[in-house]
C-alpha positions as CSV (number, residue, x, y, z in Angstrom):
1,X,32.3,12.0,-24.6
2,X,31.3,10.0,-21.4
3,X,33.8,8.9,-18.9
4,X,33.5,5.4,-17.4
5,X,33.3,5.2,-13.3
6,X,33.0,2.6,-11.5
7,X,31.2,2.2,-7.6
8,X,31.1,0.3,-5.2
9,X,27.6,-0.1,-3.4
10,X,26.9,-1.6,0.3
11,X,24.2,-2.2,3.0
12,X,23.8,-3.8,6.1
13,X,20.9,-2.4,8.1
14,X,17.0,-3.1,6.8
15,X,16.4,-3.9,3.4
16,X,19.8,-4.0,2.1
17,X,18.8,-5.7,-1.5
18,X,16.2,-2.5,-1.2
19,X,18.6,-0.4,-0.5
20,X,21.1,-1.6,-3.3
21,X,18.9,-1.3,-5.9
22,X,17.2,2.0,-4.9
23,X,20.3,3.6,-4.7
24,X,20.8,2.5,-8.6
25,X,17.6,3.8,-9.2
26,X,18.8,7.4,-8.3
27,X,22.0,7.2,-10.3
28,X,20.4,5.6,-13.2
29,X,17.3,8.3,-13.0
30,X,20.3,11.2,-13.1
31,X,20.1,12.9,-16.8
32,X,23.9,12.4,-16.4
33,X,24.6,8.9,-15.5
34,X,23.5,5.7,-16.8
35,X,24.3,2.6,-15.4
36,X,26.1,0.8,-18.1
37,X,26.7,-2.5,-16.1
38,X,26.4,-4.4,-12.5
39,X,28.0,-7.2,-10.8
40,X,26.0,-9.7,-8.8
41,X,25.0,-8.8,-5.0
42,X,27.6,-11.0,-2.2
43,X,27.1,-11.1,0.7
44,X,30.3,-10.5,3.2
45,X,31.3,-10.0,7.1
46,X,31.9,-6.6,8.5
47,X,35.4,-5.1,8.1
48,X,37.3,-2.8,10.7
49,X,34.1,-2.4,12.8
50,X,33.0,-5.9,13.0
51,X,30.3,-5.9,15.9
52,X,27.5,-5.5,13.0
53,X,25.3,-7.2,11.1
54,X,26.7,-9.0,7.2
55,X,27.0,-6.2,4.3
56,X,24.9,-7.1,1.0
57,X,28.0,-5.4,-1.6
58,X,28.0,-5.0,-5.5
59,X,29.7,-3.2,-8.4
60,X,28.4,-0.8,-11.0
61,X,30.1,0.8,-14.1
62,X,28.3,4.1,-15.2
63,X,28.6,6.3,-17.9
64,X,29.0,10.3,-17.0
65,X,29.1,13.2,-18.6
66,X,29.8,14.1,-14.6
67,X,33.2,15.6,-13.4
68,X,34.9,12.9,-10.9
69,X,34.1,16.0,-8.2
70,X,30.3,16.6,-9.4
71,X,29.8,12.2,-9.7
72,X,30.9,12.1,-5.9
73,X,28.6,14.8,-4.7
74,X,25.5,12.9,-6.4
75,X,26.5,9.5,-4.5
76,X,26.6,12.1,-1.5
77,X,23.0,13.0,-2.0
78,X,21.4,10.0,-2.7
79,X,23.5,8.9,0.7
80,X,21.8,11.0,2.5
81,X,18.3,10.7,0.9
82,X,18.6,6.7,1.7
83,X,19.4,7.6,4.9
84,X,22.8,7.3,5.6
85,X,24.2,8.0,9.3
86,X,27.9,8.6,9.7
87,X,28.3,7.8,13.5
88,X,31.5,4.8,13.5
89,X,33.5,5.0,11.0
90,X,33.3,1.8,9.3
91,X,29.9,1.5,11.2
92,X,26.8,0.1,10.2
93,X,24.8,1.7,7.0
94,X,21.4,2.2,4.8
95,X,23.5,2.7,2.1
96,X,27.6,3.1,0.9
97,X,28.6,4.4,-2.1
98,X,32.3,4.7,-3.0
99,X,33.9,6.0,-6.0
100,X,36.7,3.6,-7.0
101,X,37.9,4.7,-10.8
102,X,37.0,7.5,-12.9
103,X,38.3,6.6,-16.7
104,X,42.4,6.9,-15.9
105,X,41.9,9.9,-13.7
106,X,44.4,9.8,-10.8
107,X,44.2,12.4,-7.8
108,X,45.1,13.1,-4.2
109,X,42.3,15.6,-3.3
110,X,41.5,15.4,0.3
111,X,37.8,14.9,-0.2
112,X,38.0,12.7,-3.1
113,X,40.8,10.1,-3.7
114,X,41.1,8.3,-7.0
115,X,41.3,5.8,-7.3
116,X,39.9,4.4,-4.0
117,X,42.7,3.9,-2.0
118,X,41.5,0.9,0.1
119,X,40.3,-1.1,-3.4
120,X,43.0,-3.4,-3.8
121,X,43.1,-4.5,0.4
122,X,39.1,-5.5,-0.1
123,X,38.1,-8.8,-2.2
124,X,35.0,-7.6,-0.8
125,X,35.2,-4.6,-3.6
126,X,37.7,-6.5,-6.1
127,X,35.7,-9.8,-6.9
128,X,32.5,-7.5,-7.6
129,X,34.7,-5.3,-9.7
130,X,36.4,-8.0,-11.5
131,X,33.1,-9.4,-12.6
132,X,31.3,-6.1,-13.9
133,X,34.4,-5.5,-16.2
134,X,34.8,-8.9,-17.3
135,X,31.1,-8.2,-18.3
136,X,32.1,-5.8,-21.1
137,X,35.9,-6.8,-22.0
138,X,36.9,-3.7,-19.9
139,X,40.7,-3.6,-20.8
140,X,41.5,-3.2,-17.2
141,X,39.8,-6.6,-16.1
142,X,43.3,-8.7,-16.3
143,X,44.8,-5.9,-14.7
144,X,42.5,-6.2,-11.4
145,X,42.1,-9.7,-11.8
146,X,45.4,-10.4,-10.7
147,X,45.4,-8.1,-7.9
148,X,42.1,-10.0,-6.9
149,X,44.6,-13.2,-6.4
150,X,46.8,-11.5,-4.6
151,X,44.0,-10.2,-1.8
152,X,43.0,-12.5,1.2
153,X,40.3,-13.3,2.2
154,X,37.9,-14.2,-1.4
155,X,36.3,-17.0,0.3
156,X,34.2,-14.8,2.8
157,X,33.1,-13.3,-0.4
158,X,29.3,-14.9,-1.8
159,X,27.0,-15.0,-4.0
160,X,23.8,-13.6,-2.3
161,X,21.1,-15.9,-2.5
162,X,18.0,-14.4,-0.7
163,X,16.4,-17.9,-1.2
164,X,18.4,-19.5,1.0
């Protein structure tokens, strides 16, 4: 039976709508993992490093016949195919994928933290999260919904309009 995961995406260097939706390509393309639903694409500020140009940022839910473990090592890959360069730490990116929930599936393993245990600080990661599983009555959407209204900072958090 498949697990439900769901990841957050982000960009801020070239062609970050590119770079969002290429990197969806390459999950959804996996035999493994189909991408069951997506939020809308905001646009937000920087966070910890903040000398760096606005982050395009988004939510998927995928369905896995992955392990937690084998799921992180594909967002890994396709990391480093796009072209992902780990120089600051919270720096500027081609591409970030991050893991935040894997069905119920709790753990404290030093490479792989579940769930994501910055999540609930970011409205940046919440609002998008909130939306995709309001999308399919996820049980869990009230739950995360009201730790959204407890997070700061929601305003800084838009709808990307590339028309603008």
């Amino acid at each position: 039976m498949p697990c439900c995961a769901y990841l957050a995406l982000g960009s801020n260097m070239g062609d970050r709508e590119r770079y969002l939706e290429d990197a969806i390509q390459c999950l959804d393309n996996h035999e493994h993992i189909y991408v069951s639903g997506r939020s809308h694409i905001y646009e937000t500020e920087p966070v910890g490093y903040v000398d760096q140009d606005a982050f395009l940022n988004m939510v998927i839910e995928v369905e896995t016949r992955l392990s937690a473990q084998e799921l992180f090592a594909v967002m890994l890959s396709i990391e480093n195919k796009l072209g992902r360069i780990r120089e600051i730490r919270f720096g500027p990116r081609t591409i970030d994928l991050d893991l935040l929930l894997y069905d119920d599936l709790s753990q404290e393993d030093p490479q792989l933290i579940l769930p994501h245990p910055r999540m609930t600080e970011r409205a940046f990661v919440l609002v998008p999260l909130v939306e995709v599983m309001q999308q399919r009555h996820s049980r869990q959407a009230d739950e995360w919904a009201g730790r959204l209204d407890q997070v700061d900072g929601k305003e800084g958090v838009r709808v990307w309009n590339p028309m603008q």
